[in-house]
Structure formats: structure tokens, C-alpha cells
Backbone as a ProteinNet text record, in pm:
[ID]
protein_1_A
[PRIMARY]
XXXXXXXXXXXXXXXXXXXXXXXXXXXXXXXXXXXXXXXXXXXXXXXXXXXXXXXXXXXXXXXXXXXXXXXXXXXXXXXXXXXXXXXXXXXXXXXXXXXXXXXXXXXXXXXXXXXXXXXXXXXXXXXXXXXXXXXXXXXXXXXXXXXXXXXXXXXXXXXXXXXXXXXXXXXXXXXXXXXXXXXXXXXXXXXXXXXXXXXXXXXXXXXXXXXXXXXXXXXXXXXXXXXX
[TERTIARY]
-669.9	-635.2	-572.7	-615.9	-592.5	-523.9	-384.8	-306.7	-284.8	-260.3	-211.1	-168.5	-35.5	6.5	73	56.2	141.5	267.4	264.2	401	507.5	635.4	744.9	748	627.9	575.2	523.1	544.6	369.8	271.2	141.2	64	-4.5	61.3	62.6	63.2	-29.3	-43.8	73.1	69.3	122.5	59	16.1	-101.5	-31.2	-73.8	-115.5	-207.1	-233.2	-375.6	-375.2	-429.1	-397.2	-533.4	-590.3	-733.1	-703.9	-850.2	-844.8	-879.7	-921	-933.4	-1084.2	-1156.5	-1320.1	-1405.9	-1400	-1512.3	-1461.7	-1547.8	-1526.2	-1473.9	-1359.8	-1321.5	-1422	-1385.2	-1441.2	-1349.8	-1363	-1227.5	-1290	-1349.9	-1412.5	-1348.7	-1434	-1341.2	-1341.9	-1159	-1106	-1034	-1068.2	-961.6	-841.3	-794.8	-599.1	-605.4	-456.6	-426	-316.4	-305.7	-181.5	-136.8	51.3	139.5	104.2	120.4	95.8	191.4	190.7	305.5	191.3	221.5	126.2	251.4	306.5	350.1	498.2	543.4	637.1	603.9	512.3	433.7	441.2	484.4	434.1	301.3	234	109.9	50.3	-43.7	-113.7	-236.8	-303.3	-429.3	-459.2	-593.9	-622.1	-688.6	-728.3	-845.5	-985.4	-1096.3	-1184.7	-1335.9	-1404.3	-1548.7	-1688.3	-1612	-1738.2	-1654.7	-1692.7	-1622	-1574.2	-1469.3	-1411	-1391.4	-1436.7	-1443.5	-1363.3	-1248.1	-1181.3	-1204.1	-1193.3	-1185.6	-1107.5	-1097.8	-1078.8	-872.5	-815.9	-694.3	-646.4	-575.3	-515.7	-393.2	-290.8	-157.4	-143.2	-16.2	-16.6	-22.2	-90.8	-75.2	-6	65.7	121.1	91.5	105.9	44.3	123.5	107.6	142.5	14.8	-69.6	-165.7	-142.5	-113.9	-45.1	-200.5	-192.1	-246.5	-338.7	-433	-508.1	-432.3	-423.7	-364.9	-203.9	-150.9	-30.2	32.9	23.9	48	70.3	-7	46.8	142	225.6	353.6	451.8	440	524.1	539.9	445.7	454.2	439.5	470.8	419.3	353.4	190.1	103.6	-10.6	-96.8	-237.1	-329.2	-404.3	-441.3	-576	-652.8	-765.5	-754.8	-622.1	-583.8	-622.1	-599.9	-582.6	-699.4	-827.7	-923	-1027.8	-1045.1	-1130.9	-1025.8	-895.1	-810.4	-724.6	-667	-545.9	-478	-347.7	-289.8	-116.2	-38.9	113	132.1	258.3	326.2	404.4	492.7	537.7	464.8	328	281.9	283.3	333.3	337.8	459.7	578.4	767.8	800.9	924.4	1023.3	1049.5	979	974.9	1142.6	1193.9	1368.9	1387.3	1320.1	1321.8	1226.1	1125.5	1062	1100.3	1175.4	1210.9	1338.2	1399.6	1480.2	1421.4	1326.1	1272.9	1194.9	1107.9	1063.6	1182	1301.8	1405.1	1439.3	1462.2	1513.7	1401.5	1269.6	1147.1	1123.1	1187.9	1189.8	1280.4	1399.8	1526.8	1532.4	1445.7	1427.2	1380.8	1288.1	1215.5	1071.2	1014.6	879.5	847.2	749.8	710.9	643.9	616.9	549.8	651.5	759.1	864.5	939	980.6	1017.7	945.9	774.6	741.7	753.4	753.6	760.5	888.4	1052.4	1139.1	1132.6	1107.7	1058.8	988	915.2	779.8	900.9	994.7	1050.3	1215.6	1204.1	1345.4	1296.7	1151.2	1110.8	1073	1009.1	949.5	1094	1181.3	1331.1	1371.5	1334.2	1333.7	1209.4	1151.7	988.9	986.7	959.7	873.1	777.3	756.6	651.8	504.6	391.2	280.8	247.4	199	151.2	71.3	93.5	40.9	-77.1	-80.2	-258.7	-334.3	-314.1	-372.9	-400.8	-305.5	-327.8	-372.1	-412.3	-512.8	-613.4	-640.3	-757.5	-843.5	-769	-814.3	-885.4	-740.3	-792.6	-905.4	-943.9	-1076.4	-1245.3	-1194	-1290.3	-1348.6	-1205.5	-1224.1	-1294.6	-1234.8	-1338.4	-1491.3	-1509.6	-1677.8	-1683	-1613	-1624.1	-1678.1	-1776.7	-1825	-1717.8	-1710.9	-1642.5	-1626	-1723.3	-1727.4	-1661.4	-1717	-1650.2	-1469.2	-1456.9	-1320.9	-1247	-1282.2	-1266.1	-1225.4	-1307.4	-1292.5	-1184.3	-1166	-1108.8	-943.6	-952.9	-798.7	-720.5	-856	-816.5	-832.2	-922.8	-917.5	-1113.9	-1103.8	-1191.5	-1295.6	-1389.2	-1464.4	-1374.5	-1324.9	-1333.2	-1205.7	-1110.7	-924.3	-935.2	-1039.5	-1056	-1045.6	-1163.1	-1217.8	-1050.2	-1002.2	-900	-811	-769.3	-653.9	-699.8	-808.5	-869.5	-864.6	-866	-877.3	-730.6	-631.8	-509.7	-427.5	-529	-450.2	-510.6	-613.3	-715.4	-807.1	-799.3	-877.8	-1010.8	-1061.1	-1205.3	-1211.5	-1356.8	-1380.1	-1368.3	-1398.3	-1369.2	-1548.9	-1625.3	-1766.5	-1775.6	-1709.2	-1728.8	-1568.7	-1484.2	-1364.2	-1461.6	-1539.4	-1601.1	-1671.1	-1746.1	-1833.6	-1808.4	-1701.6	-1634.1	-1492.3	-1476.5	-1470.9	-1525.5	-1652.7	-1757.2	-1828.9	-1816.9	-1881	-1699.4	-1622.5	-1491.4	-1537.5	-1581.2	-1611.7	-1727.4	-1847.1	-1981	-1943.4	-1866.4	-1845.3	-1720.4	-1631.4	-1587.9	-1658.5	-1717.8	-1818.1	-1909.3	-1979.9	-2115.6	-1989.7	-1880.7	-1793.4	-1731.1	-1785.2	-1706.7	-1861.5	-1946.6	-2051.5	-2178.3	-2179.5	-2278.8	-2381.1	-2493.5	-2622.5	-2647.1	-2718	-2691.2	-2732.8	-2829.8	-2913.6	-2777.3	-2712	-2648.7	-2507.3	-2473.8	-2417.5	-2399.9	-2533.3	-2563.8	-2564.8	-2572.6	-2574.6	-2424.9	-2344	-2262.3	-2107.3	-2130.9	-2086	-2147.8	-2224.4	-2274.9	-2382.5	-2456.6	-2547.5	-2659.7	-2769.4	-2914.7	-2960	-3001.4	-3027.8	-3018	-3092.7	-3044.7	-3024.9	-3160.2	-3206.6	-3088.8	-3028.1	-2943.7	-2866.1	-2793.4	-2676.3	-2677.2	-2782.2	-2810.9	-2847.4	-2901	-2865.9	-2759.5	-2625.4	-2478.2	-2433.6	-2449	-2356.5	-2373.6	-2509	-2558.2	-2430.3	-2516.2	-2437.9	-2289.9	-2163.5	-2051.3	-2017.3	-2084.7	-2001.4	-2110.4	-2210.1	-2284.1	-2370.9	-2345.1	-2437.7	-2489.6	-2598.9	-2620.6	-2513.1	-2556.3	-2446.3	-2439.6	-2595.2	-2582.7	-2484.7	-2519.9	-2460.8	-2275.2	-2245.1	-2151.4	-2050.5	-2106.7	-2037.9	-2044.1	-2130.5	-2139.5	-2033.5	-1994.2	-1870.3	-1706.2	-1699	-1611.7	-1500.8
-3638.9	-3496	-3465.8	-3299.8	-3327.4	-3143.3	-3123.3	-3036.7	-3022	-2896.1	-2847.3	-2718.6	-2721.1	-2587.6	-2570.5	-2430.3	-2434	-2482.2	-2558.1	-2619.9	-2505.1	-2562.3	-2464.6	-2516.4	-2548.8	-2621.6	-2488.6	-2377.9	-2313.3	-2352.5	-2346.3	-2364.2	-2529.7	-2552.7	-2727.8	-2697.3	-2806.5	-2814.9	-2908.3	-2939.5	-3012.7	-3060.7	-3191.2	-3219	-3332.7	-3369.3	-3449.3	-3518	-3631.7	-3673.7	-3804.9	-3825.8	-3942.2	-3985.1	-4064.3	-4097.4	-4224	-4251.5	-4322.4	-4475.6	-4492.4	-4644.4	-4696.3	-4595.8	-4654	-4591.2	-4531.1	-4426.1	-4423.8	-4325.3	-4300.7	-4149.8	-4169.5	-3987	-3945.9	-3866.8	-3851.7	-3719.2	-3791.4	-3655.3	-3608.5	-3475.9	-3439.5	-3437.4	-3453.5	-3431.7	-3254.3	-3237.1	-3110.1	-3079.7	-3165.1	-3161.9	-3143.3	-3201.9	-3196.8	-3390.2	-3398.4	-3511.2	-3534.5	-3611.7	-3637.3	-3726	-3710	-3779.2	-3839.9	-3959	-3990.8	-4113.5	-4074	-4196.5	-4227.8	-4352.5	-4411.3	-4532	-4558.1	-4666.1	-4717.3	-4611.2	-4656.4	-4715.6	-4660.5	-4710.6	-4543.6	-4536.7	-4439.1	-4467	-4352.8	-4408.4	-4286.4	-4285	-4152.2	-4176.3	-4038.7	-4032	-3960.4	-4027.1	-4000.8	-3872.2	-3802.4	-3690.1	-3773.9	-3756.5	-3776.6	-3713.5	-3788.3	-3769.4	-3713.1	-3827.7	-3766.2	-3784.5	-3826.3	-3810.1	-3913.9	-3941.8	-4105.9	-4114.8	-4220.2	-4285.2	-4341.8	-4346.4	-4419.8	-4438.5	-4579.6	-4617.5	-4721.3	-4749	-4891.7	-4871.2	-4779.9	-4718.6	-4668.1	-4702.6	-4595.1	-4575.9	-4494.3	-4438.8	-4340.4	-4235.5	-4130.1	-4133.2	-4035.3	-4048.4	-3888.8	-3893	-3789.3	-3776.6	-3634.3	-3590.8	-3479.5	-3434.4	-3368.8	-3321.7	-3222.3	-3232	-3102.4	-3183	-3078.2	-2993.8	-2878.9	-2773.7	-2869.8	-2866.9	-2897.3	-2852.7	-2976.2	-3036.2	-3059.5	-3021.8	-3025.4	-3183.2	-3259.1	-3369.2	-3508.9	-3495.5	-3529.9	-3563.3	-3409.4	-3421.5	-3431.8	-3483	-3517.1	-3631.6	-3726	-3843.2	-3934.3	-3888.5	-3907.3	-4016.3	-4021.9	-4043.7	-3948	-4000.7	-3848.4	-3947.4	-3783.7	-3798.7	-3885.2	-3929.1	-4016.1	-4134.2	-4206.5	-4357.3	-4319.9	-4241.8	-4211.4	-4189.8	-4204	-4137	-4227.7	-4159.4	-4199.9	-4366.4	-4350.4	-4439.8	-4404	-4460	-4500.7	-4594.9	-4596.4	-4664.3	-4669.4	-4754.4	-4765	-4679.6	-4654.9	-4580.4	-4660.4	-4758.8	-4884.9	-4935.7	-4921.4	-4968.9	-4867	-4737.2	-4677.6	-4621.6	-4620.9	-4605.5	-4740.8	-4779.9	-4887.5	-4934.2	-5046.5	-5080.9	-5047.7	-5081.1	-5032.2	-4871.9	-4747.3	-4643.1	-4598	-4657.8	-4646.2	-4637.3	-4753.9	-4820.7	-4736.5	-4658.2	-4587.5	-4413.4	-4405.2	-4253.6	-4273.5	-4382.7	-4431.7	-4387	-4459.2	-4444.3	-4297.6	-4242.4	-4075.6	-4009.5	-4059.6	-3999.4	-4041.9	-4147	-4228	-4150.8	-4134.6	-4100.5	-3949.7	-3872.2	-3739.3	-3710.9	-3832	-3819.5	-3751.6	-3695	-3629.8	-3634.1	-3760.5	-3780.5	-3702.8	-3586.4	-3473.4	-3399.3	-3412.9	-3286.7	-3354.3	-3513.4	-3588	-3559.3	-3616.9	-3580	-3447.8	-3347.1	-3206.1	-3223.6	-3260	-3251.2	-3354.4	-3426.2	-3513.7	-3483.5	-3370.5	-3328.9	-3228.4	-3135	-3001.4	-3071.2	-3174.1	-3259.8	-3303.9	-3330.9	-3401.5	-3275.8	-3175.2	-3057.5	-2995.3	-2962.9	-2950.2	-3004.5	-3156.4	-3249	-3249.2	-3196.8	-3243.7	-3094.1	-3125.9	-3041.3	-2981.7	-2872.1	-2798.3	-2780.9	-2831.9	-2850.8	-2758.2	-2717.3	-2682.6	-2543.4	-2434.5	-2316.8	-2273.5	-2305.8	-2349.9	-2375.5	-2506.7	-2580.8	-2506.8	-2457	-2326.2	-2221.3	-2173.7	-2089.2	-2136.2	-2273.5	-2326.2	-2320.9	-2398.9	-2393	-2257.6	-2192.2	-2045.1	-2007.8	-2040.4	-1963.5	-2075	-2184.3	-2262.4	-2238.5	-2194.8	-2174.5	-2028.2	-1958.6	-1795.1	-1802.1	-1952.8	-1905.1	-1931.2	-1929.5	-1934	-2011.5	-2031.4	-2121	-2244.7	-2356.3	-2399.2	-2399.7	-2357	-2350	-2235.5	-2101.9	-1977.2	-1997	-2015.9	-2036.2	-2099.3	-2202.1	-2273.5	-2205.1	-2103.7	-1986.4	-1901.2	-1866.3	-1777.6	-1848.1	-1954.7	-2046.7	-2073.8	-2025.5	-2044.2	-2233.2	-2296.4	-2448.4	-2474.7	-2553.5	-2650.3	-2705.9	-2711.5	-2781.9	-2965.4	-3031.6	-3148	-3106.9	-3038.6	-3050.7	-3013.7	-2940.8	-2890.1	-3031.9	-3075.5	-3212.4	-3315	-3332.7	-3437.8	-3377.5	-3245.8	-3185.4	-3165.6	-3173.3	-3171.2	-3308.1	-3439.4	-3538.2	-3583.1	-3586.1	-3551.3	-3519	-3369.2	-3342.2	-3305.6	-3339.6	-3353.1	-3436.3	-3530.1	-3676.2	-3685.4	-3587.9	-3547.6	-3407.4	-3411.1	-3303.3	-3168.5	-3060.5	-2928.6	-2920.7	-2972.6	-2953.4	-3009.8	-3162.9	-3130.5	-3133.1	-3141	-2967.4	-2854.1	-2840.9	-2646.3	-2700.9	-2829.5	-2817.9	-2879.3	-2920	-2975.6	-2807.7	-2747.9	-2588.5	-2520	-2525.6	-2439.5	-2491.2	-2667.1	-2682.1	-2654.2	-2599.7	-2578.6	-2436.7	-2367.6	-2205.2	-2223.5	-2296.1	-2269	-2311.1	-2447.1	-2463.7	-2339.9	-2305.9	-2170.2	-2045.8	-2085.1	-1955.4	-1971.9	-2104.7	-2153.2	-2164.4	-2202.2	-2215.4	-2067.9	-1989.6	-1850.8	-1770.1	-1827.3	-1824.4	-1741.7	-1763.2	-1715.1	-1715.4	-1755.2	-1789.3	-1846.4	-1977.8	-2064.9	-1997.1	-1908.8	-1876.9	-1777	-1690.6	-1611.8	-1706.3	-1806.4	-1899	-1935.6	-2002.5	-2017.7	-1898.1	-1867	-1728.6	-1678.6	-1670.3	-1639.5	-1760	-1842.6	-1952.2	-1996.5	-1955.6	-2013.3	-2066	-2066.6	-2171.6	-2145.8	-2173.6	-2153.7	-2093.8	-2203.4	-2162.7	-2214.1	-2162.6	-2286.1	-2415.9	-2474.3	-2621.3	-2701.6	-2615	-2682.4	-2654.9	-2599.1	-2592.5	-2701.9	-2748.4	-2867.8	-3010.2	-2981.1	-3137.2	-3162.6	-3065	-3106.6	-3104.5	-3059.4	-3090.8	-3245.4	-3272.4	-3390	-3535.7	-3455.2	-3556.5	-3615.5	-3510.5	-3491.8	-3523.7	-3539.7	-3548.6	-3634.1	-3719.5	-3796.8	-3729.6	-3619.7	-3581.1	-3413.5	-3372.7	-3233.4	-3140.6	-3007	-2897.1	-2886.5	-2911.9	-2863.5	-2977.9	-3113.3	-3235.2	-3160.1	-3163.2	-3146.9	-3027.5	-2892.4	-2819.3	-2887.9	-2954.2	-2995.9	-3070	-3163.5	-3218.9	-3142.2	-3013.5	-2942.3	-2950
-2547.7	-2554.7	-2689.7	-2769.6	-2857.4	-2871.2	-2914.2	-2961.2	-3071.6	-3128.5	-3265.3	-3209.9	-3340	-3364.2	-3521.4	-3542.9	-3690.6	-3703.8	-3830.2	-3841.1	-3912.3	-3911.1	-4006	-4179.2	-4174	-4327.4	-4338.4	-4414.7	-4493.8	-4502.8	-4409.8	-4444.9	-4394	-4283.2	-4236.8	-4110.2	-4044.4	-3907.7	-3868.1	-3720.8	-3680	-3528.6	-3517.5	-3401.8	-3316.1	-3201.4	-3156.2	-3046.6	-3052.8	-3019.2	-2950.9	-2807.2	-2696.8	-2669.8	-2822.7	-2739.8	-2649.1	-2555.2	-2449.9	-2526.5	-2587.3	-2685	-2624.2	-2563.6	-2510.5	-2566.8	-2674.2	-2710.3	-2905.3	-2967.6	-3110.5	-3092.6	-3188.6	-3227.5	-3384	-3387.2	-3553.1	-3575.8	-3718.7	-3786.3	-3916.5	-3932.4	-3992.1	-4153.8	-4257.8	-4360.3	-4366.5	-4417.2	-4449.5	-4580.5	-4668.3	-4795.5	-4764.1	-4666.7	-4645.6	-4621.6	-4614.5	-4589.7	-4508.5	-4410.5	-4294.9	-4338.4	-4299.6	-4225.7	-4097.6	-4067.4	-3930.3	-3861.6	-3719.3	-3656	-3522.6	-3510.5	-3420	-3375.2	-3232.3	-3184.5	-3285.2	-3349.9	-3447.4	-3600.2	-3661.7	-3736.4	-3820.1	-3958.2	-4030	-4082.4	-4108.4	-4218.2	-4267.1	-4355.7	-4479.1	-4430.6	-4408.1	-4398.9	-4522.9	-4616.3	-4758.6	-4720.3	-4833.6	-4823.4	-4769.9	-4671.2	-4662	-4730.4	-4766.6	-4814.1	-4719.5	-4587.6	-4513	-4336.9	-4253.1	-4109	-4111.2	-4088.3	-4040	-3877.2	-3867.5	-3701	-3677.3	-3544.1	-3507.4	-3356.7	-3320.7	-3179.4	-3163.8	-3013.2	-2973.1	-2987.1	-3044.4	-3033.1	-2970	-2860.7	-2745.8	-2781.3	-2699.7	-2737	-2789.4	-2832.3	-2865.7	-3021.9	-3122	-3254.3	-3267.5	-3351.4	-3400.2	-3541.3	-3557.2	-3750.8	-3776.3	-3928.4	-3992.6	-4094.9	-4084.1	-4154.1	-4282.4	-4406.6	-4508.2	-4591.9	-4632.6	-4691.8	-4818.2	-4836.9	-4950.3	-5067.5	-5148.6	-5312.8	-5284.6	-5105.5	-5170.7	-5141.6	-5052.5	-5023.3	-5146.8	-5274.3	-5347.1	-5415.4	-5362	-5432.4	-5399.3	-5265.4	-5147.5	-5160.4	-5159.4	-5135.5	-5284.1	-5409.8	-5545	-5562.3	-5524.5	-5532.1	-5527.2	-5652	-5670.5	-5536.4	-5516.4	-5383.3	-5415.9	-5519.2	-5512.3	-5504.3	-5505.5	-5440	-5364.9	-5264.3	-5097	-5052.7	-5122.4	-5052.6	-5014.7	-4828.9	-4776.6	-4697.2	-4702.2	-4659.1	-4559.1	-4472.8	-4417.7	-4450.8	-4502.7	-4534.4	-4512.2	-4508.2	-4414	-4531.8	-4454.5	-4579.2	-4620.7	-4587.2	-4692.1	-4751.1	-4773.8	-4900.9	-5042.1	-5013.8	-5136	-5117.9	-5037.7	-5071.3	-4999.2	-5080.6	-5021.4	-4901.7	-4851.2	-4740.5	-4630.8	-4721.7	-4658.7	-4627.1	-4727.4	-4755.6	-4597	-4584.4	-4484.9	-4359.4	-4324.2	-4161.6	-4128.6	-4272.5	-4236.8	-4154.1	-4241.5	-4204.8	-4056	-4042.2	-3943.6	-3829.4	-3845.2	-3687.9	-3708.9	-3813	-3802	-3683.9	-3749.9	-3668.1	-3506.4	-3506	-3373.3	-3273.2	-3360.7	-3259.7	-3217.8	-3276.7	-3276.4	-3100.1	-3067.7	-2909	-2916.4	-3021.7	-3033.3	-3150.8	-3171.3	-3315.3	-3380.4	-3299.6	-3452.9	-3450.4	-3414.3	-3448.1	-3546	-3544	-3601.3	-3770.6	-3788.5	-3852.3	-3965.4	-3835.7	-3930	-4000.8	-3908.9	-3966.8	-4088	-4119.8	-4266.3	-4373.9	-4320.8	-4403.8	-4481	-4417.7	-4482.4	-4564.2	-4539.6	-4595.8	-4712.5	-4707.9	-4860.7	-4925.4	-4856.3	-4958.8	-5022.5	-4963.5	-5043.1	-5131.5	-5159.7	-5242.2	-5348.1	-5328.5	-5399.2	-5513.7	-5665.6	-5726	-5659.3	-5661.9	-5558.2	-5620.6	-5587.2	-5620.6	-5700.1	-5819.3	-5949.7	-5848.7	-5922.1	-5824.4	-5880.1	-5963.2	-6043.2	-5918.4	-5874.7	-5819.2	-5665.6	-5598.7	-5488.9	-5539.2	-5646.5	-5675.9	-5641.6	-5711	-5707.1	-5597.3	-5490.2	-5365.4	-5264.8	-5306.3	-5237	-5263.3	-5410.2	-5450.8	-5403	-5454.4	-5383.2	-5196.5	-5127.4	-5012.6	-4974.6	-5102.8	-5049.2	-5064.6	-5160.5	-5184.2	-5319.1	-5420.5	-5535.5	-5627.1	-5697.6	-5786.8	-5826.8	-5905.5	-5934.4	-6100	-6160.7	-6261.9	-6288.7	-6245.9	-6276.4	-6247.2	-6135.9	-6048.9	-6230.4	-6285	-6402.6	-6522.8	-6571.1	-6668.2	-6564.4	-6474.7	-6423.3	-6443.7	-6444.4	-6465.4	-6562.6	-6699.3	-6801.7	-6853.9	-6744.8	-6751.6	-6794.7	-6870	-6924.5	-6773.5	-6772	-6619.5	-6643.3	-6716.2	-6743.1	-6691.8	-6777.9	-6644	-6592.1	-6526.2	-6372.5	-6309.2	-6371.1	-6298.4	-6240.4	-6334.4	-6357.5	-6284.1	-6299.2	-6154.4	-6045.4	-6046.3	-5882.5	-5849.8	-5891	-5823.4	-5819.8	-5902.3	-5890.1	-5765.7	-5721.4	-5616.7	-5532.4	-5508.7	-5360.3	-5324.2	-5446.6	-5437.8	-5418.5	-5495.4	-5533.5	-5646.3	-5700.9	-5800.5	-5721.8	-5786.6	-5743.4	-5682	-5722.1	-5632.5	-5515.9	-5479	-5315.4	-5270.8	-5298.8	-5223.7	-5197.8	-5317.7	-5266	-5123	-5147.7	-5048.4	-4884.2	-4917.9	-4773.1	-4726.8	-4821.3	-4748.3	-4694	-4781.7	-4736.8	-4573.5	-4558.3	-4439.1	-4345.2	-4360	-4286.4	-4229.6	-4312.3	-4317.9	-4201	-4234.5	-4113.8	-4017.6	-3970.2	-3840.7	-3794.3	-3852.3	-3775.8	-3794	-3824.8	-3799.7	-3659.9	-3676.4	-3540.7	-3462.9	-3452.6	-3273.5	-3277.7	-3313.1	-3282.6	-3208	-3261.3	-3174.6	-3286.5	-3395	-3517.7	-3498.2	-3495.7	-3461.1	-3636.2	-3640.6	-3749.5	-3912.7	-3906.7	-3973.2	-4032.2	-3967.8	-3987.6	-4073	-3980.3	-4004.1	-4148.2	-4202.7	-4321.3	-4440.6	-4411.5	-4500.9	-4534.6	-4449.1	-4479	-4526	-4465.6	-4524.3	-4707.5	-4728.5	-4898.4	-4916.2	-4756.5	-4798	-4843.8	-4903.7	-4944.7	-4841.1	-4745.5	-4616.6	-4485	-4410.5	-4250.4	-4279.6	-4349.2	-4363.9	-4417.5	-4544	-4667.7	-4551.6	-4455.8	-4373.5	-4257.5	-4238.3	-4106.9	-4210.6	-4346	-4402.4	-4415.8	-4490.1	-4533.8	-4421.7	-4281.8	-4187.9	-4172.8	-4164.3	-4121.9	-4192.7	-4365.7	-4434.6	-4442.6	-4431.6	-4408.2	-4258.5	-4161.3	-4033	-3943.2	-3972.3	-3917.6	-3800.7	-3784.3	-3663.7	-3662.5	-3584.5	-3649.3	-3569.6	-3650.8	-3591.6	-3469.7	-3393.1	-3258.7	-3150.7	-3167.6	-3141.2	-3162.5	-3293.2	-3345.5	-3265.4	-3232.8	-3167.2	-3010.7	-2944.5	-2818.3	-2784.9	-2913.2	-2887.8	-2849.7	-2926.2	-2904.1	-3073.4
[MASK]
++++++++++++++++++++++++++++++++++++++++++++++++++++++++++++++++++++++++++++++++++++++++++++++++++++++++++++++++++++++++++++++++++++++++++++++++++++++++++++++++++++++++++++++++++++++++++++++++++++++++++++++++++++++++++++++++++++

């Protein structure tokens, strides 16, 4: 079973999720990246490329799923180490620094509340992500070229390039294009009819909208909404 609600982060979810450990989940890529607690265990979920599969995991996982580019600067690490990874979070802060935040999160009694309260203790603490870079996004997410979006920033396509992987752990062409497949599937589960779907999401057309689903999330749209 799987919950979310907005967090008291701007702009950040806050989830959690009790798979049964007999089956595969899949977690679509979204250009964000989580906080996560599993069994007393912190850990980072990187930006993803395409769907990542998890099974064979039972127990409750708790998350924190922060806003595209900003997670970087939370955890000061650029987000293209991170990508396409899970990884502890004592491997990138002080194992001591860790086991401490770990019991704050423990003793709280609800590890995504735990979480959230960690997430808004470090953003108090944290340089606040380059607002460049939330331009960026916004515009990538309305539809926007990436090139134009580029001139519009006053940035070079090449420091585009280099601040986009920086802080979303990929170029600004597939960010656009793992938005853009964010945009068609809320569009087809609101109930679009695909064609319409495509069109208004960015795409060429149906076809180009049922290969990139394909490609990005291993299975087609129709499969894909069946799942829920």
C-alpha cells in the first residue's frame, strides 16, 4: 500500500509504501530524488533514467521525495553521482553524523514525519538551491525547448548542460523528456484519450508517445495505467 501527501517542505512529497516482498514495484523516473528510511536504515534515492524495479523487500519504507534540482543541496552532493542509484546515506555524511539523525528519525515514532522533520532542519541550514536552476525546471516542465529555455537564461547550451547534471543528474534534454512523460501519464489517468494525450503533452504523435513510454518505464501506457 502506497500513501502520499504534501510535505511542509515547498514543493516535496512525503510517502509511504508497505510492499508485500512477492512481486516487482516499479518507480517511474520523475527527475526528483528521495530521502528514504527502510527498517532503521537511512538511504538516497538518485534521479532515475528509466523505471527502477524493486522486489523481494517487505516492511514499511518511508520517503521524502524533494522537488527537481533541489536535493543536491541538501545533501552536498551533485545529483549525477546519484544517478540511477540507491545508496546509504553513510556513504556520503559521517557515519557518526548519520546514526545520530537516524535515532532523531527513529524516536520521532513515524519515519516520514521523522524524515520531513530532517529534511526542514537541513534546508534551514543549507544554501538554497540556485533559483536559476528552478527556473529551469519550471520551464522544461511547461513544455519548453531546452535550447530556447537556454537563451531565455541568459546560459550557453554547454552551462546549461553542466548545471543540469549538477543538479538533476542528467542534461536538460531528458529532464525535458522524463517531464514531459510526467505530463502524459497525468493526463491518460485523468482519462485523455491517448492521441489527445500526445498532443498535448509535446509529443509528435501517438506512436512517439507509446515508444517513450515504453522506453522510460518498461511497459506500454495501456499495461502502465492498468497497474494504477
Amino acid at each position: 500500500m502506497y500513501t502520499e501527501r504534501a510535505s511542509r517542505l515547498p514543493g516535496a512529497v512525503v510517502w509511504t509504501s508497505s510492499p508485500s516482498g512477492d512481486g516487482l514495484d516499479r518507480v517511474l523516473p520523475d527527475g526528483c530524488m528521495d530521502l528514504l528510511w527502510h527498517e532503521g536504515r537511512l538511504l538516497v534515492a538518485g534521479p532515475d533514467t528509466r523505471a527502477h524495479l524493486t522486489g523481494g523487500v517487505s516492511g514499511l519504507w518511508a520517503g521524502i521525495r524533494f522537488p527537481p534540482g533541489t536535493a543536491p543541496a541538501l545533501l552536498g552532493v551533485p545529483a549525477h553521482e546519484l544517478r540511477d542509484r540507491r545508496v546509504d546515506l553513510a556513504d556520503l555524511w559521517p557515519a557518526a553524523a548519520v546514526r545520530r539523525l537516524t535515532a532523531r528519525v527513529d524516536a520521532v515514532g513515524d519515519p516520514a514525519r521523522g524524515l520531513e522533520d530532517l529534511a526542514l532542519r537541513r534546508t534551514a541550514d543549507t544554501v538554497p538551491p540556485d533559483p536559476l536552476l528552478t527556473r529551469l525546471a519550471s520551464a522544461l516542465e511547461a513544455g519548453r525547448p531546452a535550447a530556447a529555455t537556454a537563451g531565455e537564461l541568459g546560459l550557453s547550451v554547454r552551462q546549461l548542460h553542466r548545471r543540469s547534471l549538477a543538479a538533476f543528474g542528467y542534461g536538460p534534454k531528458t529532464l525535458a523528456r522524463i517531464l514531459r512523460l510526467r505530463r502524459a501519464l497525468d493526463l491518460a489517468r485523468a482519462g485523455v484519450p491517448f492521441a489527445e494525450t500526445a498532443a498535448r503533452a509535446g509529443y509528435a504523435d501517438q506512436p512517439h508517445l507509446a515508444r517513450d513510454v515504453r522506453d522510460l518505464t518498461g511497459l506500454s501506457l495501456g499495461r502502465l495505467l492498468a497497474r494504477g
